[in-house]
C-alpha positions in Angstrom: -45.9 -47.7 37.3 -47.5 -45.2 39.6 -43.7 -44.2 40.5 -42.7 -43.4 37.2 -46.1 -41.7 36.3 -45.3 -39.5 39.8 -41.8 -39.1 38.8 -42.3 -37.6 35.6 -45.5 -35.1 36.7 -43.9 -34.0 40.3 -40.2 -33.8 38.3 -40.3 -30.9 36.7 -41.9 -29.0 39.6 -39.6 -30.4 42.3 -36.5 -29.1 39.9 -37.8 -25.6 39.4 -38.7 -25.3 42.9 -35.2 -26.4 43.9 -33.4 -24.1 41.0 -34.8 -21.1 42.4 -34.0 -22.3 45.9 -30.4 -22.9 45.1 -30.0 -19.9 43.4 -31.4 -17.4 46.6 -28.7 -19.3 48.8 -26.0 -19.0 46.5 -26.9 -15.5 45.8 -26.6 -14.9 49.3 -23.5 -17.3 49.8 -21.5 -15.9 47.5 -22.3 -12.0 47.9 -22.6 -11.9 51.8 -19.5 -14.3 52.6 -17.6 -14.9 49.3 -17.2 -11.2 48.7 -19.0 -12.2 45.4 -20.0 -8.5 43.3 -22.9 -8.7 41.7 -25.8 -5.6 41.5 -28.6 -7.9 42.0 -30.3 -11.6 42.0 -31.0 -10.9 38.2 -27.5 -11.1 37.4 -26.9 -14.7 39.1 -30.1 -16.2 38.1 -29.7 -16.1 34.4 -26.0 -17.8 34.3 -27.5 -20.0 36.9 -30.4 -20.9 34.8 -27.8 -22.1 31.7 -25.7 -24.2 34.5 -29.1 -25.8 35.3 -30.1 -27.0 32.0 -27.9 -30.5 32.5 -30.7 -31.3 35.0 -33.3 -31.8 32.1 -31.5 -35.4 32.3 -34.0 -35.9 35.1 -36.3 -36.6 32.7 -35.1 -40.0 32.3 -35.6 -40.0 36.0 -38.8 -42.7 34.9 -36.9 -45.2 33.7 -35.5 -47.3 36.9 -32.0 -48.6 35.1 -30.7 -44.7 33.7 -32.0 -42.7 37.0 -28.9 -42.9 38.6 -26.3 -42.2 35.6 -28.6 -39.1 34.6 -28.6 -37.9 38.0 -24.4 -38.3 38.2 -24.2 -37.1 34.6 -26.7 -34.1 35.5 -25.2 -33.5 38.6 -21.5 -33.5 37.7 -22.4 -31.0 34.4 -24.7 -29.0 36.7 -21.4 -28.6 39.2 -18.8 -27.8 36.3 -21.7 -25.3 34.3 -22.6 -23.8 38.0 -19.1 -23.0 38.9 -18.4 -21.0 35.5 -21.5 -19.3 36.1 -20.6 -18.6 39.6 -17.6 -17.3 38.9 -18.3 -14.9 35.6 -21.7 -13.3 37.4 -20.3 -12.9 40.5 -16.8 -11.9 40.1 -14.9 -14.3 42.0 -11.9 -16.3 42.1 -12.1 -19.9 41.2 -11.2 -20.6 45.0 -14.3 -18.5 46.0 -16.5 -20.0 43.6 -16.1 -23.7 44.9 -16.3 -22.4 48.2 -19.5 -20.7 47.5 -20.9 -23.5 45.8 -20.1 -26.1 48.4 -21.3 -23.8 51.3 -24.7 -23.7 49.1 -24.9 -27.2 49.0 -24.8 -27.7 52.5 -27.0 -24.9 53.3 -29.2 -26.2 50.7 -29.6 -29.2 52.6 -30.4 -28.1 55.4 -32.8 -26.1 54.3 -34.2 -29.6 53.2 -33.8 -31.4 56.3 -36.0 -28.4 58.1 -38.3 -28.4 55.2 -38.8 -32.1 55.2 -39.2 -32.2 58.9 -42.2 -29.8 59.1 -43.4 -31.5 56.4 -43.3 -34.8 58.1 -44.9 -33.3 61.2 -47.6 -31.8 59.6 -48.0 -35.5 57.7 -47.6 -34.6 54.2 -43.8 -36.2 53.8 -44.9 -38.4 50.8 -45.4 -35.3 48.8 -41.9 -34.0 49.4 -40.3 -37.4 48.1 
């Protein structure tokens, strides 16, 4: 019970966080090594912000038996959305686009990893789960 109480307060925050995370690195991705052309973050961040609705599936993230269809489903719409949204606000081929996302992902990770490991360090990894 405590889980699912935690999952649905710390949800919502962990996904905003992580939407405005994964939008700076593909920003960057896609503009410094995807030749992407857009005139700001502005301009990525609101496409961005449509691509991420799918990920209101996480919602359902409380109930044990749907978590991990919502996540695929969320996750699988959130990659299709993201790449049209990639493509149209930053001007790129369809090549470049998957390219830029999948370089995000991994950065994105690792960004993760580091984070998680300083958290861990400093002993609050619990609150990063």
């Amino acid at each position: 019970f405590g889980a699912a109480v935690g999952s649905l307060i710390l949800g919502p925050i962990v996904a905003i966080i992580l939407f405005f995370v994964w939008a700076i690195v593909i920003f960057f991705v896609g503009t410094n090594l995807f030749k992407g052309q857009a005139a700001d973050y502005n301009v990525v961040i609101r496409p961005l912000g449509y691509a991420f609705g799918p990920q209101v599936l996480g919602f359902f993230a409380f109930i044990p038996c749907i978590r991990p269809i919502a996540f695929l489903i969320g996750s699988l719409w959130l990659a299709v959305a993201g790449l049209f949204a990639l493509r149209q606000s930053l001007n790129q081929a369809d090549t470049n686009a998957i390219l830029t996302i999948v370089v995000s992902i991994v950065v994105w990770f690792v960004l993760a990893a580091v984070i998680s490991l300083v958290f861990g360090a400093i002993g609050l990894a619990g609150a990063i789960g």
